[in-house]
C-alpha positions as CSV (number, residue, x, y, z in Angstrom):
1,X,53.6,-31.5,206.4
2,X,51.9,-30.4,209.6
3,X,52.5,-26.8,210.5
4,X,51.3,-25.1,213.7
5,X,49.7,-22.0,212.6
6,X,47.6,-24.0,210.3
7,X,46.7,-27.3,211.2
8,X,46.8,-27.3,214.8
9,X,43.4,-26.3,216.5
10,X,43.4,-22.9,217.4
11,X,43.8,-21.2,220.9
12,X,40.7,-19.5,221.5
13,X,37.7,-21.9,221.9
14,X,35.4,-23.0,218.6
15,X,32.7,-20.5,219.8
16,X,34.9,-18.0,220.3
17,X,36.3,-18.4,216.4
18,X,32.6,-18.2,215.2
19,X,31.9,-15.2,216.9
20,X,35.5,-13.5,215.8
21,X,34.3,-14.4,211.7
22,X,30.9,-13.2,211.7
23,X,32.4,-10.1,213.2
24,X,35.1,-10.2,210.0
25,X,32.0,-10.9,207.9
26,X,30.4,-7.7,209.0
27,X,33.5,-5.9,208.6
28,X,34.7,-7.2,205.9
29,X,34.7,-3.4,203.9
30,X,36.8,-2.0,206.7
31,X,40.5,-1.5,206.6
32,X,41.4,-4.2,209.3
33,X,37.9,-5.7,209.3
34,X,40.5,-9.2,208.6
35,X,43.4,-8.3,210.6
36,X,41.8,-7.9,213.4
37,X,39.2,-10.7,213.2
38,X,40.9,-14.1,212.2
39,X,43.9,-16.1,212.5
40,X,46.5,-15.7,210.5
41,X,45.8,-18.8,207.7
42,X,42.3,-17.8,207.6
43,X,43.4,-14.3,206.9
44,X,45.6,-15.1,204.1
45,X,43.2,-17.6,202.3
46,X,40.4,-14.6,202.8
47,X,42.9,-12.4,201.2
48,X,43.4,-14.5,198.2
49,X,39.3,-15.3,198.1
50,X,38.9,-11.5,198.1
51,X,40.9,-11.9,194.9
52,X,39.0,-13.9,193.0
53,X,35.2,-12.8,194.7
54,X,34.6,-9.5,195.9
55,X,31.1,-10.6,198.0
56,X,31.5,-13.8,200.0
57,X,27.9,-14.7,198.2
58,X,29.0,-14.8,194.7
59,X,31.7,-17.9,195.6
60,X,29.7,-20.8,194.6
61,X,32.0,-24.0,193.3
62,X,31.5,-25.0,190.2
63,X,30.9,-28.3,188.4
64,X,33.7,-29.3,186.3
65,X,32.9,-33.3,185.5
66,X,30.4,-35.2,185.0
67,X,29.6,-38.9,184.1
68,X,31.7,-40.7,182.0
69,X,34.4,-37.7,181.9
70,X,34.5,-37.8,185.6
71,X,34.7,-41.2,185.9
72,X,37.6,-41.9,183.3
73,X,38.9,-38.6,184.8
74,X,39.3,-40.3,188.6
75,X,40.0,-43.7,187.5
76,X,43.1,-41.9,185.6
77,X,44.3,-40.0,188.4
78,X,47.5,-41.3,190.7
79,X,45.0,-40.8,194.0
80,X,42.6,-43.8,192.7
81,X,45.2,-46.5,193.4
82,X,45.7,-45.0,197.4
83,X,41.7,-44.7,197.7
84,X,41.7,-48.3,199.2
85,X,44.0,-47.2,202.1
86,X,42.0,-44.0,202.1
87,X,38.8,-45.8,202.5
88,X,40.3,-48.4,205.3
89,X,41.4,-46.0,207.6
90,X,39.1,-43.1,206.8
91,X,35.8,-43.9,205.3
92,X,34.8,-47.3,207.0
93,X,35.2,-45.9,210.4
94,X,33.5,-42.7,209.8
95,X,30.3,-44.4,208.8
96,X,27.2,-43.4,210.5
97,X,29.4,-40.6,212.7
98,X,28.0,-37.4,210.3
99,X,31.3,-36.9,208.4
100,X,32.0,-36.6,204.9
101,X,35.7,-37.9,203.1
102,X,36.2,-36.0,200.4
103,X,39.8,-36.6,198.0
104,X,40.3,-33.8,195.3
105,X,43.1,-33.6,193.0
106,X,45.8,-30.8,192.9
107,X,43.2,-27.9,191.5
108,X,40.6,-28.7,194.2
109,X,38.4,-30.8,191.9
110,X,36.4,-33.2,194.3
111,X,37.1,-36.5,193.0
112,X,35.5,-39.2,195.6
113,X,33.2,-37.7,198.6
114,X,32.0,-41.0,200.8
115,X,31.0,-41.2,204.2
116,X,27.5,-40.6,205.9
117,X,24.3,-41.1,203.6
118,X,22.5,-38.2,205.9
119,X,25.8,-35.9,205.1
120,X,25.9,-36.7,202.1
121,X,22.4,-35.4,201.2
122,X,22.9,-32.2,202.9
123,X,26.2,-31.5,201.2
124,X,24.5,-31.9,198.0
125,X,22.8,-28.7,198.6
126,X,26.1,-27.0,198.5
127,X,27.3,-28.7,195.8
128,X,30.1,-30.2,198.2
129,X,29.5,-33.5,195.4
130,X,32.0,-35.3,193.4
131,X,33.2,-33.1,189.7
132,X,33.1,-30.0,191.5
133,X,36.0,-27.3,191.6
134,X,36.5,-26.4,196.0
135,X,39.6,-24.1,195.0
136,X,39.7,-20.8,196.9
137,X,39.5,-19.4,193.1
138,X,35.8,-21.4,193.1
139,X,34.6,-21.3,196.5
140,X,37.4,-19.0,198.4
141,X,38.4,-20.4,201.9
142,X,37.5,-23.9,202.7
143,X,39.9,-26.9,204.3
144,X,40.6,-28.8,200.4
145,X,41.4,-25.1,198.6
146,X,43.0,-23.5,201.3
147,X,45.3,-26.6,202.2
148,X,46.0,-26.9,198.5
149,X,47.0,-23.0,198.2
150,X,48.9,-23.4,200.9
151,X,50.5,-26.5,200.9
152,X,50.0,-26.9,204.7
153,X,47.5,-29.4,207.2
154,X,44.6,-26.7,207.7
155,X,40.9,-26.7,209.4
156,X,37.9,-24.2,209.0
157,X,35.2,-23.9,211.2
158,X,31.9,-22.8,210.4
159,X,31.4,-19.1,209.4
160,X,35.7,-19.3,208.6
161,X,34.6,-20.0,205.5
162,X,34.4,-17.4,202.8
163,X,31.5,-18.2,201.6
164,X,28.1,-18.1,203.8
165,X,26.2,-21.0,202.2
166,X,29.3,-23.3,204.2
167,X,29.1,-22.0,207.4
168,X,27.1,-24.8,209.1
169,X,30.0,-26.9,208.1
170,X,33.7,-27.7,209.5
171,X,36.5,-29.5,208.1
172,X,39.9,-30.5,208.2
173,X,42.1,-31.1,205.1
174,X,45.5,-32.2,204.8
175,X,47.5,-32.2,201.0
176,X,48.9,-35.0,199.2
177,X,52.5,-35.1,197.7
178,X,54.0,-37.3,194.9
179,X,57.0,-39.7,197.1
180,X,59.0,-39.4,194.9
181,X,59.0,-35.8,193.2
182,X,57.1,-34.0,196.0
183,X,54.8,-32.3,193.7
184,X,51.3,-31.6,194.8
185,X,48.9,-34.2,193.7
186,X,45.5,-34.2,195.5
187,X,43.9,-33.6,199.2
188,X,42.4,-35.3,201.4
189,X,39.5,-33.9,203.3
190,X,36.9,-34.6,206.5
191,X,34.0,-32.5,206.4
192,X,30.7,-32.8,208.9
193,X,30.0,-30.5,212.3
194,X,32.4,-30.3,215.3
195,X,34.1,-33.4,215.0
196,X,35.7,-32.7,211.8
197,X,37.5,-30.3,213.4
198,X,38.7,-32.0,216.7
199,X,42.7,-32.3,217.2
200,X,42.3,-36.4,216.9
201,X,40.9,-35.5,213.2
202,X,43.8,-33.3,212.1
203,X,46.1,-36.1,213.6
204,X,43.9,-39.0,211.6
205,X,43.8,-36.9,208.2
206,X,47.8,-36.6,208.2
207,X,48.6,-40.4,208.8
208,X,46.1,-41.3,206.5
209,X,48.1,-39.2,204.3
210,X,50.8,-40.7,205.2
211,X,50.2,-44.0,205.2
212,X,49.0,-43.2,200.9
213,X,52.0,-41.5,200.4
214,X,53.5,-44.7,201.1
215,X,51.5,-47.0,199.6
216,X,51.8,-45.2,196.8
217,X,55.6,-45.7,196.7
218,X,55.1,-49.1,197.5
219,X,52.8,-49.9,194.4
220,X,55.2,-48.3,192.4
221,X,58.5,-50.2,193.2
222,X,55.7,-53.2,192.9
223,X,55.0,-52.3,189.2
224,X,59.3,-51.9,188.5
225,X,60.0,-55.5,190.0
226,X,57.1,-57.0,187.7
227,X,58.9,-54.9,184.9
228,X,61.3,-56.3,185.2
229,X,60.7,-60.1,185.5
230,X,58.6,-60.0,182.7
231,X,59.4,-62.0,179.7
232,X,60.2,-60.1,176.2
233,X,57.8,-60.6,173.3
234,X,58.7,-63.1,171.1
235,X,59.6,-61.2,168.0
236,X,57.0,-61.9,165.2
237,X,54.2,-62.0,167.5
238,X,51.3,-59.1,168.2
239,X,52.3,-56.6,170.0
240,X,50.3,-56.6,173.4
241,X,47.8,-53.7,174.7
242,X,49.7,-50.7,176.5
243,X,47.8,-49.0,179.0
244,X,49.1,-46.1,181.2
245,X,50.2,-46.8,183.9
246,X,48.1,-44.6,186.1
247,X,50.3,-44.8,189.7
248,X,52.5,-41.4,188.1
249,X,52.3,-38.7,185.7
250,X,55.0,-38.1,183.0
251,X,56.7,-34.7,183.7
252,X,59.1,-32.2,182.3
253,X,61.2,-30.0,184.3
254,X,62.7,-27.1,182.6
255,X,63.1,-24.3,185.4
256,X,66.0,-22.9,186.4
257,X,67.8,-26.2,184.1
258,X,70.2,-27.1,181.5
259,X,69.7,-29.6,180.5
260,X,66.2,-30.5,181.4
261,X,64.8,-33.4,182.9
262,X,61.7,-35.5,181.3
263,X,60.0,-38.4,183.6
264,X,58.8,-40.7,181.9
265,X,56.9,-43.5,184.0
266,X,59.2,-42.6,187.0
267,X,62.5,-42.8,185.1
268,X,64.5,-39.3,184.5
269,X,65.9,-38.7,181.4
270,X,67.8,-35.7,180.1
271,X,67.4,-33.7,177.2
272,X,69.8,-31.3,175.1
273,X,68.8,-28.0,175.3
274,X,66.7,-28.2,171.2
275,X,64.8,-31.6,172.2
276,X,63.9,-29.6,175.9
277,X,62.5,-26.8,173.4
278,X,60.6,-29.0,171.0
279,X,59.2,-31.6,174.0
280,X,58.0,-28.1,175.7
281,X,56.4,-26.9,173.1
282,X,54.9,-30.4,172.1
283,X,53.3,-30.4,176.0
284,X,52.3,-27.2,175.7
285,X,50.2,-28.2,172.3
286,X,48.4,-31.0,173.0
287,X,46.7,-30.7,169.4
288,X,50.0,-30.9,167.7
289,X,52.1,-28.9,165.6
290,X,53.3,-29.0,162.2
291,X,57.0,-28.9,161.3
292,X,56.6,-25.3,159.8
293,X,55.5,-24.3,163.2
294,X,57.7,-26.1,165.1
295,X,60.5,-24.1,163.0
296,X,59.4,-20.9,163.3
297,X,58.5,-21.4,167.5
298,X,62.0,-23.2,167.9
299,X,64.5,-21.3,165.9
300,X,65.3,-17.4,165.8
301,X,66.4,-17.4,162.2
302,X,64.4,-19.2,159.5
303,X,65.4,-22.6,158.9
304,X,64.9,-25.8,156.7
305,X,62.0,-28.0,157.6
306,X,64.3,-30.8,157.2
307,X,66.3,-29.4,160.3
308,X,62.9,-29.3,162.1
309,X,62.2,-33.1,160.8
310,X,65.9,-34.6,161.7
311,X,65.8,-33.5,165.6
312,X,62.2,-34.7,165.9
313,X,63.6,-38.1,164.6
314,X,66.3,-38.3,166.9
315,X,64.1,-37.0,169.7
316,X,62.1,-40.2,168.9
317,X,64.6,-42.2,169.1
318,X,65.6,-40.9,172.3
319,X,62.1,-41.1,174.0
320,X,61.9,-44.4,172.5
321,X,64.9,-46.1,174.2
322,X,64.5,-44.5,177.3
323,X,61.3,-46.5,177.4
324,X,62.6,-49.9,176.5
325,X,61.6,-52.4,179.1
326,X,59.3,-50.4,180.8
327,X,55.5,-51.5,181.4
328,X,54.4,-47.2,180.5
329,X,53.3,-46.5,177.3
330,X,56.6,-44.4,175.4
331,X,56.8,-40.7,175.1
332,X,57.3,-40.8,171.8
333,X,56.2,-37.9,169.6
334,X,53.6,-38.9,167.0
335,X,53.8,-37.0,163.5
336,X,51.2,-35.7,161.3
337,X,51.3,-33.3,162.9
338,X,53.7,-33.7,165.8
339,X,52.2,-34.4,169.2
340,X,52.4,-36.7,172.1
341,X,50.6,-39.5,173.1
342,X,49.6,-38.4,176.3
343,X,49.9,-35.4,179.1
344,X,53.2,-34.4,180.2
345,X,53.2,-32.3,183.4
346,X,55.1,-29.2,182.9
347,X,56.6,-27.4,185.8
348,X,56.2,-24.0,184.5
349,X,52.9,-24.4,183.5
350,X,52.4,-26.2,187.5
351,X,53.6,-22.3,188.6
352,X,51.8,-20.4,186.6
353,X,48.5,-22.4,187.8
354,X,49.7,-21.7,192.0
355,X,50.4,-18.1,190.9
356,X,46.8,-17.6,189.5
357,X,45.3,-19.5,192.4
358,X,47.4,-17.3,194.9
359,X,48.9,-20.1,196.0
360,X,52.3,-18.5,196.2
361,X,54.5,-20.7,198.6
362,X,53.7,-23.4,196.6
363,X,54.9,-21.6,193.2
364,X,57.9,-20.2,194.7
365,X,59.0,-23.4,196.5
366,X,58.4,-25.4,192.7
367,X,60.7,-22.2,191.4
368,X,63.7,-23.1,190.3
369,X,64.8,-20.6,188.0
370,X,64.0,-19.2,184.7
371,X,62.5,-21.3,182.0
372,X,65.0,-23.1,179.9
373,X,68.0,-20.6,180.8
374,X,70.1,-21.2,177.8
375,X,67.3,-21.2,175.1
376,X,66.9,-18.6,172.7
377,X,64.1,-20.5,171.1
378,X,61.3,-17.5,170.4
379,X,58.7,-19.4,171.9
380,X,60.9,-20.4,175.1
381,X,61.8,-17.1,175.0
382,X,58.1,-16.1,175.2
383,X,57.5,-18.4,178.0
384,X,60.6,-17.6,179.6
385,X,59.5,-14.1,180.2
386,X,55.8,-15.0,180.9
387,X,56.4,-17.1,183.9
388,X,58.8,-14.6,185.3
389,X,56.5,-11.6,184.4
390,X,53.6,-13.2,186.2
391,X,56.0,-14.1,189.2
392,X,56.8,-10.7,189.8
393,X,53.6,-9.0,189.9
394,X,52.0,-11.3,191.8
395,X,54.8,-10.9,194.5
396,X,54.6,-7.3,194.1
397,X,50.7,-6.6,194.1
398,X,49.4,-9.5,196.6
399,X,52.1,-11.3,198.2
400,X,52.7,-11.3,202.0
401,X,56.4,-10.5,203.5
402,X,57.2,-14.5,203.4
403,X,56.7,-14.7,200.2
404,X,58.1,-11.7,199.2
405,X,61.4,-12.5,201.0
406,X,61.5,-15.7,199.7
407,X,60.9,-14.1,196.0
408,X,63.9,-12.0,196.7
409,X,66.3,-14.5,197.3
410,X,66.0,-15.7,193.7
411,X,68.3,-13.9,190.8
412,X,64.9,-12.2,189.4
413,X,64.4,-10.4,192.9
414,X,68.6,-9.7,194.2
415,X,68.4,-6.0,192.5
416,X,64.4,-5.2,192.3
417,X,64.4,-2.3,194.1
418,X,60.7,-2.3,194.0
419,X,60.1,-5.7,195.1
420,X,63.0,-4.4,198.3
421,X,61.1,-1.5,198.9
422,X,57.9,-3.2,199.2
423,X,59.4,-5.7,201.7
424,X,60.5,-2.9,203.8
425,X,56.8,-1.3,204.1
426,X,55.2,-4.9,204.9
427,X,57.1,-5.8,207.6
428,X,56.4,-4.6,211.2
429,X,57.9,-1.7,212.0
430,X,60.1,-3.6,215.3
431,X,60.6,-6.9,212.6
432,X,64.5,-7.9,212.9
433,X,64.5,-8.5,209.2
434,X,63.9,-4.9,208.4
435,X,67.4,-4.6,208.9
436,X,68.3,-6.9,205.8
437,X,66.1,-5.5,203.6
438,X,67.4,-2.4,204.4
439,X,71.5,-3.7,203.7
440,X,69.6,-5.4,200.2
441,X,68.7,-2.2,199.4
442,X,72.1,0.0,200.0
443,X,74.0,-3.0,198.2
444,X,71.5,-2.1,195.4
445,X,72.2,1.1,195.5
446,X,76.0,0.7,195.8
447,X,76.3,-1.9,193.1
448,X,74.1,0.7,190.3
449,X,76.3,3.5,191.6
């Protein structure tokens, strides 16, 4: 969505901005050599690149595919079926103009970077080429990693960056959210000189957006009418090729719920709280696991193997009829060992990723709550504790007030009295909200006696 302090073009001029990051570049050592040099989005991505890179010049991105695994990566991913609209109103008319389109999925791998032959070659040099990782944790602050970390429309220009080998370039970058879930799934970026950064760009970048977004719900209620109208398979006959169906990714929520919610080609399904452990734990193994794991992960006294053996079963079954009639491949665990057919998306596992990226306004808006509330699985309880450990200290060690107020409105946060008292030293001393922290804190203090 387009937010002012990030994607809009800044008040002071272009050269103006330049001049203001070399000067943060030079300062960067100094106690407000950021504070006092950049705007405030550029600050905070700097913040979390500092993170990952102490010197600007050790962020080089990385190259995470390659040939056939890139290709069968990209040609799996939800994005490739919008990269027609993406090309129509992005690509085409850019030609010959000295800007680059580049798409990326939801960890700021480039998947598709078109546009400009001349561009093209010079962006090579950077490595700005398709299979490479632009995350702030790769590359710290560019337009495709810093809107991704912050979930907002965002441009950089020139030395903004964080790293110097990108300050001849500019770029404007706007995420991409599933219709139907809202979970992050990709960015969309234009990258060249000054004209990647003018207001028209920002403007084109989100309706392009848009307009996928859209498309991609379109495609999708396409694919359910042709579900539907198709004929069933005359029983004795071969069973026909299934192929996933690459418009959405199968998911499992389990924060903050009971009973927890699978997706399975777009259609929710609840689980009881023991098929919510095993699926979890299944997604979380891609390799498999054996019954005698799954019984000593699942339950907190020692139990049968046949126990383990006659919830998978029905487990199947459940899976299994959820997906009658539906053109997706089913969920359904194989055995031998037990494992799934394909990726499942966990939501826990999608905060734990933000959090380690710094992207924390993403995590804490995907928060819901502790993992699998009711479960006193070992391993849930494991994960349980992980995710919420993590949460914490990254609010308390690197968090900004936002995020931290926004952390303490969640159960974990009501009675930390650290996470309170760190609130109350980041915001300004004349902030109206010190005044709620400071009630939060002497209801703390009440409440313990």
């Amino acid at each position: 969505m387009h937010n002012q302090d990030y994607g809009d073009p800044p008040q002071r001029t272009a050269d103006a901005l330049q001049r203001d990051a070399f000067r943060a570049h030079e300062n960067l050592g100094s106690a407000d050599g950021l504070t006092r040099w950049l705007r405030p989005p550029v600050r905070e991505s700097w913040q979390r690149s500092l993170r990952h890179h102490a010197d600007p010049d050790e962020a080089v991105p990385q190259l995470v595919f390659t040939g056939s695994e890139l290709a069968e990566y990209r040609t799996s991913h939800p994005l490739a079926a919008v990269m027609p609209v993406i090309r129509r109103l992005l690509v085409r008319p850019g030609t010959d103009t000295g800007l680059l389109v580049a798409v990326g999925d939801e960890l700021g791998r480039l998947l598709w970077v078109e546009g400009d032959d001349d561009a093209r070659r010079l962006a090579e040099r950077m490595l700005f080429i398709p299979g490479t990782d632009w995350s702030e944790r790769s590359i710290g602050t560019s337009a495709p990693g810093t809107a991704l970390a912050s979930g907002q429309s965002v441009q950089i220009i020139g030395a903004e960056h964080f790293s110097r080998q990108v300050h001849s370039w500019s770029c404007t970058a706007v995420p991409v959210h599933d219709p139907d879930t809202g979970t992050l799934i990709g960015v969309v970026d234009i990258t060249g000189r000054d004209e990647a950064v003018a207001a028209h760009t920002l403007a084109l970048v989100e309706a392009t957006v848009a307009a996928a977004e859209s498309q991609l719900k379109v495609e999708r209620l396409q694919e359910a009418g042709r579900s539907r109208r198709r004929r069933p398979r005359v029983v004795g006959s071969a069973p026909r090729p299934q192929r996933r169906n690459l418009l959405r990714q199968d998911s499992l929520q389990i924060l903050g719920r009971d009973p927890a919610v699978v997706n399975v080609g777009g259609r929710p399904a609840t689980l009881s709280t023991r098929h919510a452990e095993l699926l979890t734990l299944l997604a979380l193994h891609p390799a498999g696991l054996t019954a005698d794991e799954l019984s000593v992960m699942v339950y907190p006294e020692s139990t049968s193997v046949s126990t383990v053996r006659a919830e998978m079963l029905r487990l199947r079954n459940l899976l299994g009829k959820h997906s009658q009639g539906s053109p997706e491949p089913p969920l359904v665990p194989q055995s031998r060992p037990y494992r799934l057919p394909h990726e499942v998306v966990i939501d826990a596992k999608q905060v734990l990723g933000y959090l380690e990226n710094g992207a924390y306004r993403l995590a804490l808006g995907l928060y819901r709550g502790p993992v699998l509330p009711r479960s006193d699985a070992p391993a849930i309880t494991a994960l349980r504790s992980e995710v919420s450990m993590v949460l914490r200290e990254a609010m308390l060690s690197d968090a900004g007030p936002d995020s931290l107020l926004e952390y303490l409105a969640l159960p974990e946060g009501r009675d930390d009295v650290e996470a309170w008292s760190r609130a109350l030293r980041l915001l300004p001393e004349r902030s109206p909200r010190k005044a709620s922290i400071m009630a939060g804190l002497q209801r703390i203090e009440a409440e313990l006696g």
